[in-house]
Phi, psi and omega in degrees: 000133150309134144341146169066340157316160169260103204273002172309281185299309150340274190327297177314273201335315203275279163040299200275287196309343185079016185239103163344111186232103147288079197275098195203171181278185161188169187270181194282318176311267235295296178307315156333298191305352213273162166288308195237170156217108200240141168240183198210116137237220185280311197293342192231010160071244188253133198200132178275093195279098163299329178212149204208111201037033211086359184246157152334332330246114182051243171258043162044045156218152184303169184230195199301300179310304176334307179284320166289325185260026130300324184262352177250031122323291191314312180307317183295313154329281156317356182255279200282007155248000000 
């Protein structure tokens, strides 16, 4: 996570999904290596990052984590209006 996410509602998402929340650096290996990649900010919510230098990020379609905490975003939304 970058400066400025908002990592309070990040944490609660996985939390809620039952999705491991580590807030730590990590290496350039480890982000190859990863299955999913997801970014975050206020304006663009949740986003499945699908290709990563041109390659693929896991079977190049959002996955499973993506979708929860897409859907408990949206909830979260709909909770707060």
């Amino acid at each position: 996570m970058l400066e400025g996410i908002r990592y309070g509602l990040i944490e609660q998402l996985c939390r809620d999904a039952g999705v491991k929340f580590e807030l730590r650096r990590v290496s350039r290996e480890e982000v190859l290596a990863a299955d999913e990649i997801i970014l975050s900010s206020a304006t663009k919510e949740v986003l499945p990052c699908t290709k990563l230098d041109g390659k693929p990020v896991g079977n190049g379609k959002p996955g499973p984590i993506y979708e929860k905490l897409f859907q408990g975003y949206q909830q979260a939304k709909r909770s707060s209006n």
